[in-house]
C-alpha positions in Angstrom: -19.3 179.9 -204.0 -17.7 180.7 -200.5 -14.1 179.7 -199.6 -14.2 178.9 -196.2 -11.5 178.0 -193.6 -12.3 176.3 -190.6 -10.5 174.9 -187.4 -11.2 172.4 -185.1 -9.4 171.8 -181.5 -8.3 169.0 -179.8 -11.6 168.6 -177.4 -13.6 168.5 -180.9 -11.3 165.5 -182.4 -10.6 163.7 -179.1 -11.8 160.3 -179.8 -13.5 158.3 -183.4 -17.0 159.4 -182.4 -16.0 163.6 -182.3 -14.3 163.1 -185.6 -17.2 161.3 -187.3 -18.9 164.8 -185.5 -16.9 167.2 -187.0 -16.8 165.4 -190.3 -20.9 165.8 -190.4 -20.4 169.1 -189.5 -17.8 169.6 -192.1 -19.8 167.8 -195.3 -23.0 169.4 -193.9 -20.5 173.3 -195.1 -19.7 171.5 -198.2 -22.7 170.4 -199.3 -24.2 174.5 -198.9 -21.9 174.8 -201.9 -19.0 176.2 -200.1 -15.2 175.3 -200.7 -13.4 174.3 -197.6 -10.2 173.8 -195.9 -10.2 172.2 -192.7 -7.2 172.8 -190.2 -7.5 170.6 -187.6 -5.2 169.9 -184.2 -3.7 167.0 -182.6 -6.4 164.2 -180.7 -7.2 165.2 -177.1 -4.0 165.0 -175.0 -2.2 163.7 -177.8 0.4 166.7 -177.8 1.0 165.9 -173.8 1.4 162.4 -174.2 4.1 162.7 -177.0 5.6 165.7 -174.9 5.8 162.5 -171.6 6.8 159.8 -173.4 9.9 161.9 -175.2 11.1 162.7 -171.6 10.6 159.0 -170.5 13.7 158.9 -173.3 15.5 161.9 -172.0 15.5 164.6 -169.5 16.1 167.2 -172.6 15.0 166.2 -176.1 16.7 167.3 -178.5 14.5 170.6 -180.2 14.6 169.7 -183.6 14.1 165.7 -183.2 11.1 166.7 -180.7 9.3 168.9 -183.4 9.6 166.0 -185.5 8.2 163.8 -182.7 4.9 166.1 -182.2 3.8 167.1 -185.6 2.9 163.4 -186.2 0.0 164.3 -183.9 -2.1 166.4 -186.1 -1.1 164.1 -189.0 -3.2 161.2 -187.2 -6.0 163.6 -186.8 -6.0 165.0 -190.4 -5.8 161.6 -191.6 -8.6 160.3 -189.7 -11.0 162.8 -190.4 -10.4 162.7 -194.1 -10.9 158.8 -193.9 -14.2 159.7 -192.3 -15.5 162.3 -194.7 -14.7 160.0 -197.5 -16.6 156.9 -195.9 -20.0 159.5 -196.0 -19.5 160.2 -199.8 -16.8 163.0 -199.8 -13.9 163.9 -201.9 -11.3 164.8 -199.0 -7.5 164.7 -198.7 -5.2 165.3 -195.9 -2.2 167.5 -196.3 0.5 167.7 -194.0 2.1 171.1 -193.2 4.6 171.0 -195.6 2.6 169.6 -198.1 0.1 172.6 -197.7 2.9 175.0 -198.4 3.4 176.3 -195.1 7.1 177.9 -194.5 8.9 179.3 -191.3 11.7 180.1 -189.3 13.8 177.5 -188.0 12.9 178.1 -184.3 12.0 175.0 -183.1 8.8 174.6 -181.1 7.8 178.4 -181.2 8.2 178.8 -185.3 7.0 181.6 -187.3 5.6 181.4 -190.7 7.5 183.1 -193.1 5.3 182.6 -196.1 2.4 180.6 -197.4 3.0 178.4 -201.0 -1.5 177.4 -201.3 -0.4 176.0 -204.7 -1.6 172.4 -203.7 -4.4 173.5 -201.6 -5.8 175.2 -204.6 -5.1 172.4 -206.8 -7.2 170.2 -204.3 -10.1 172.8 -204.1 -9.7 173.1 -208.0 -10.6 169.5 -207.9 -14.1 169.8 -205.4 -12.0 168.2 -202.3 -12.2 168.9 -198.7 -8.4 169.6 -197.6 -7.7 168.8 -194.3 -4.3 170.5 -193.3 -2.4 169.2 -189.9 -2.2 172.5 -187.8 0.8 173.4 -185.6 3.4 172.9 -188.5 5.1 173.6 -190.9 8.9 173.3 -193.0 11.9 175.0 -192.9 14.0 176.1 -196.2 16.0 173.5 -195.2 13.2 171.0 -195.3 13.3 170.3 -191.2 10.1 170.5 -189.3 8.9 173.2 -187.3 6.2 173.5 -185.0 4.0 176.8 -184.2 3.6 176.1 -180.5 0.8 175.3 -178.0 -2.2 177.0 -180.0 -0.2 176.7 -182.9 -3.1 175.5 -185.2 -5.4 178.6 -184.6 -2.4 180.6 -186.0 -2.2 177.7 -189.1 -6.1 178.2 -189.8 -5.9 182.1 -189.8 -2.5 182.2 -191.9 -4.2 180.0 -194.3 -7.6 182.0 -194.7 -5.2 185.0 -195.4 -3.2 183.2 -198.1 -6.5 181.6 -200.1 -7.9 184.9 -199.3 -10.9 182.7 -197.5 -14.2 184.1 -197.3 -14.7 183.1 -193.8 -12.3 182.3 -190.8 -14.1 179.6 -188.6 -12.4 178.4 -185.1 -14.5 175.7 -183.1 -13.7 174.7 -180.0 -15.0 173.1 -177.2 -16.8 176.5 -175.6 -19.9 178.8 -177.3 -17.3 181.9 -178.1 -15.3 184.4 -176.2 -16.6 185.2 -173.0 -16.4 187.8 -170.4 -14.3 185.1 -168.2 -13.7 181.2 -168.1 -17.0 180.0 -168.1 -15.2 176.8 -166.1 -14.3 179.0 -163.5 -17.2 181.8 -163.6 -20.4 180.3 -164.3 -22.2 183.8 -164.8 -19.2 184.7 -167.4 -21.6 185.7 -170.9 -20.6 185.0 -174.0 -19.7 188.4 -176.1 -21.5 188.4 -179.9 -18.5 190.3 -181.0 -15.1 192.0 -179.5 -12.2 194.0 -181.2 -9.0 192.8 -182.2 -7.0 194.6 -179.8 -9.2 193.4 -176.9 -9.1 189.7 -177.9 -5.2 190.5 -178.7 -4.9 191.5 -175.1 -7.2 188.8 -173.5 -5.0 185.9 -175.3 -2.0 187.4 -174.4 -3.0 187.7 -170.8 -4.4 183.9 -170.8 -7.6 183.4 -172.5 -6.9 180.3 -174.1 -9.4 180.2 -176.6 -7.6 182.0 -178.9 -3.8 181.8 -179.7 -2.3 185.5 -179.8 -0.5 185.1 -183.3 -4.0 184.3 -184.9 -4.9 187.3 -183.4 -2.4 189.7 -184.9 -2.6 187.8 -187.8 -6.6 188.6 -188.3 -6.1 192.2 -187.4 -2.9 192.6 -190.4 -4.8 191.5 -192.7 -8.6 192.2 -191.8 -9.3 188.8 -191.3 -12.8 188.4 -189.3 -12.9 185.1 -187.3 -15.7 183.8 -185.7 -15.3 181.8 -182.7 -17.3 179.1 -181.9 -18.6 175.8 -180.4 -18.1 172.6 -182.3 -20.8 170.5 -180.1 -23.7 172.6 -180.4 -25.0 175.9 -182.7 -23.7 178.2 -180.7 -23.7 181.5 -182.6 -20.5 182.3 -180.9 -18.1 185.3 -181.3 -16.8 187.4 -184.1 -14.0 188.9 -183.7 -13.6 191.3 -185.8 -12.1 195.3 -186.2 -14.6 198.6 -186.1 -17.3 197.2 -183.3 -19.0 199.6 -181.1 -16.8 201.3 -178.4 -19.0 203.8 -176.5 -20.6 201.0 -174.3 -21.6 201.0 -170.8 -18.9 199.0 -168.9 -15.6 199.9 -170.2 -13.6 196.5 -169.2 -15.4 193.5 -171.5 -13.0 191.0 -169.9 -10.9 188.7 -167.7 -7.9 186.9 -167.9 -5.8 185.0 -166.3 -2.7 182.8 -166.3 -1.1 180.4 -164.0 2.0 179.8 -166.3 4.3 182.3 -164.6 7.2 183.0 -162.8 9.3 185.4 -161.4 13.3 186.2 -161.8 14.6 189.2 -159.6 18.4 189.8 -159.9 19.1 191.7 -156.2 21.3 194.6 -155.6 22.0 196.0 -159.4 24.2 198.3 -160.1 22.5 201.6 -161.5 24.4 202.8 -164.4 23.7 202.9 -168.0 23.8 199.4 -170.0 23.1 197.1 -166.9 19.3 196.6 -168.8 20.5 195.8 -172.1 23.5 193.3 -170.5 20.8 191.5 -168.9 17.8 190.9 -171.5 20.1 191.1 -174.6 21.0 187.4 -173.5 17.7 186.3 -172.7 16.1 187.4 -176.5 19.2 185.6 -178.1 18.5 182.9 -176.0 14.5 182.8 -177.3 13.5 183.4 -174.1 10.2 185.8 -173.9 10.0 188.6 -171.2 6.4 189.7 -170.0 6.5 192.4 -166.8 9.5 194.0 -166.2 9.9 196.4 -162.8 12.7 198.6 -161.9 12.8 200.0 -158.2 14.0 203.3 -157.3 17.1 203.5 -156.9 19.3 204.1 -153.0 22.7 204.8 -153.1 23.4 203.7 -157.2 21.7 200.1 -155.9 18.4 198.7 -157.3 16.6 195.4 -157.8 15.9 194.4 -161.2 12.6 192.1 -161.4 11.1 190.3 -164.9 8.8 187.4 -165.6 8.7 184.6 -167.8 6.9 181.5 -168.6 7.7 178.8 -166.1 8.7 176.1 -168.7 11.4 179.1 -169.7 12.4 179.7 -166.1 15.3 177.1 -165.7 16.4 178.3 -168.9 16.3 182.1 -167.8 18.5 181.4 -164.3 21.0 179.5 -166.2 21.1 182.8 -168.6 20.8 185.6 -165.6 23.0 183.8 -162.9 26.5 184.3 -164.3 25.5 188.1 -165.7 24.3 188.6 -162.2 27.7 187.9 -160.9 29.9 189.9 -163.4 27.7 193.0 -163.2 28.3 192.9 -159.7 25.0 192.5 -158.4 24.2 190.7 -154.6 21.8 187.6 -156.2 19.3 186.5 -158.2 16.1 184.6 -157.2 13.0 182.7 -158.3 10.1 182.2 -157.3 7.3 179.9 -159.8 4.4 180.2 -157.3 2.9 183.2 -159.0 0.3 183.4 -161.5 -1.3 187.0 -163.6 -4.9 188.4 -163.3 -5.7 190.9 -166.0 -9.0 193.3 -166.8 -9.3 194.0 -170.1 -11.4 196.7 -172.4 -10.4 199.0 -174.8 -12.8 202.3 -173.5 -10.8 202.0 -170.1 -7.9 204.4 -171.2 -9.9 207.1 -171.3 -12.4 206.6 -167.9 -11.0 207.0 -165.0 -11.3 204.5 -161.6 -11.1 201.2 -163.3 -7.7 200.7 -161.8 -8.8 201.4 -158.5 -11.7 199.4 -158.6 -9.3 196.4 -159.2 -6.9 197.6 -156.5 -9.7 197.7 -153.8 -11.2 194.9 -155.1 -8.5 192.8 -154.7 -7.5 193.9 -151.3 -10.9 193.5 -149.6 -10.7 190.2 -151.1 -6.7 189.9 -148.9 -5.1 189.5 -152.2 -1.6 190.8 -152.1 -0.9 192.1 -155.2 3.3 191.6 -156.4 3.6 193.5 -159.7 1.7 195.7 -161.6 2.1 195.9 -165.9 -0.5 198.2 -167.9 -1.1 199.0 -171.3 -3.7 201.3 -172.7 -6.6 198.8 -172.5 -5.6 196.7 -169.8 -4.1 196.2 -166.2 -2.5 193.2 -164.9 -1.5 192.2 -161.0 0.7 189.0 -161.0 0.1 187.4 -157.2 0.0 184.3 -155.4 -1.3 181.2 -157.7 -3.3 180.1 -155.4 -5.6 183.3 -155.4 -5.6 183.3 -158.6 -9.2 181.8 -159.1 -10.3 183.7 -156.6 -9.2 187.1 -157.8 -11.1 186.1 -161.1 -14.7 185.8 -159.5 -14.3 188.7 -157.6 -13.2 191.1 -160.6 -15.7 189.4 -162.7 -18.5 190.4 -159.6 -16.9 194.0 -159.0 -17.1 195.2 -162.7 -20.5 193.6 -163.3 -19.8 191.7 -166.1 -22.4 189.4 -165.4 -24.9 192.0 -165.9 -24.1 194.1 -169.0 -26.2 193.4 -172.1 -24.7 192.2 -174.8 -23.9 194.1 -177.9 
């Protein structure tokens, strides 16, 4: 008898006929003899809604009082969809975060699990129900709740597959698997059987919002295979798993991309040691997350310091920057939130030449004016103008030939 842990988005819960979907879906597992936990997310644009209708209240809510606000909605979809399994014959209880056992940190709206306590998700296995745990939460020490963040249930299911030491990690969604780009955006983007942890680490990093990066590192910790998959149809979808086949044909497997960013550049920074740490010491104690950082050359003991960050985070970050700006002597410090990040991703890239190249030139025949440049070994990222963006994608999907490659 298989333990199996399986996930279900907002798309696949949006409305009472898509839960009475997934529920079928769900009993149709059970009934193969499997034991299974269920982590499901909020209803559609439930999240968004509670997100408007708290700032309709205020211009800031509160942090703590606004976790408690948006947990309720993956409490209405856990409930629902155990009311549903039960009305077609099924043992099934919903569990809230807490209730499940999860733990974190006390970072509000980005919180970490600390620990998992499965003693009552046992005890309801033990007695042949379906759990259904609310994803996106969990409990402080203190008994205050936490949420994980936007994607925060794929890191819920995957946390919770590790703890129950789960036979299977599924994620269904509302597209057929991971694929070489946004199928939305790239119609001739193919879906990959199978891709590495370190490539789908980078991809979700980078904006591939199927999966949420913590799931990611999560899977890879602890060896956690997790298929990725379509909740409307029988998609075979994506497994993401470690040890694939590296020595394939075309070196990058993917693209990203990202319109959620934003540039801070403080102008005319002195050059002496310590000036770094005075300025992103503040940020991290003020939980605000870096991504590129570029340092010119510096003229005359004089250079320009330039980082991005989310744009929900910029506000934040100027308010942080502005006043160190001034007392380390530097000339300004400026914005700009009209940017967004192209990435190409694939883990045989660091050792093949050219690939960076072929973006460069890609790009530019394209007029694409590329702003920054960040790297790592498996992938290279230009941040430019949002509105190119979507247009960068097709072309870098058409230049590497990802359309073409057959699949592994």
């Amino acid at each position: 008898m298989a333990l199996i842990v399986q996930k279900y988005g907002g798309s696949s819960v949006a409305d009472a006929e898509r839960i009475k979907s997934v529920a079928r879906r769900i009993a149709r597992t059970k009934e193969e003899g499997n034991r299974v936990v269920v982590v499901v997310s909020a209803m559609g644009k439930t999240t968004d809604e509670l997100i408007k209708l708290a700032n309709q209240v205020t211009s800031r809510p509160h942090e703590r009082e606004l976790d408690v606000l948006l947990h309720t909605g993956e409490l209405v979809s856990s409930t629902l969809l155990a009311m549903a399994l039960k009305d077609m014959g099924h043992e099934a209880i919903s569990l809230s975060g807490a209730q499940a056992g999860i733990k974190t940190d006390a970072t509000y709206s980005r919180a970490r699990i600390t620990r998992i306590d499965p003693k009552r998700v046992v005890k309801e296995l033990d007695r042949e129900r379906i759990v259904i745990v609310a994803g996106f939460q969990g409990i402080t020490d203190e008994m205050d709740v936490t949420t994980l963040g936007r994607g925060g249930s794929d890191t819920s299911a995957v946390a919770l597959a590790v703890s129950l030491g789960a036979d299977a990690c599924q994620i269904y969604t509302d597209v057929d698997g991971v694929s070489t780009a946004d199928p939305r955006l790239v119609p001739q983007a193919r879906r990959l059987s199978e891709i590495g942890y370190e490539e789908m680490l980078e991809l979700a990093t980078y904006g591939a919002k199927v999966m949420h990066p913590r799931a990611v590192e999560l899977g890879e910790l602890f060896n956690m295979p997790i298929l990725v998959t379509s909740s409307f149809n029988d998609s075979p979808g994506t497994l993401i798993h470690g040890g694939i086949e590296m020595e394939v044909r075309n070196k990058a497997r993917g693209i990203a991309y990202d319109l959620d960013v934003a540039k801070v550049t403080v102008v005319g920074v002195p050059d002496r040691p310590g000036i770094a740490a005075a300025i992103f010491e503040p940020l991290a104690r003020a939980n605000i997350s870096i991504d590129t950082i570029v340092q010119n050359a510096s003229i005359e003991n004089i250079t320009d310091l330039t980082f991005t960050v989310a744009r929900s985070q910029l506000e934040r970050a100027m308010e942080v920057v502005e006043p160190i700006a001034k007392s380390i002597g530097a000339r300004e410090c400026v914005s700009d939130s009209r940017l967004g990040k192209v990435s190409i991703i694939g883990t045989g890239m660091q050792n093949t030449p050219g690939y960076a190249a072929r973006m460069f030139s890609a790009l530019s025949d394209q007029g694409i004016n590329i702003q920054l440049i960040s790297t790592s070994e498996i992938r290279i990222t230009c941040i430019i103008d949002e509105a190119r963006v979507k247009d960068a994608v097709r072309v870098l999907h058409r230049a590497f030939e990802l359309e073409e490659e057959a699949e592994n």
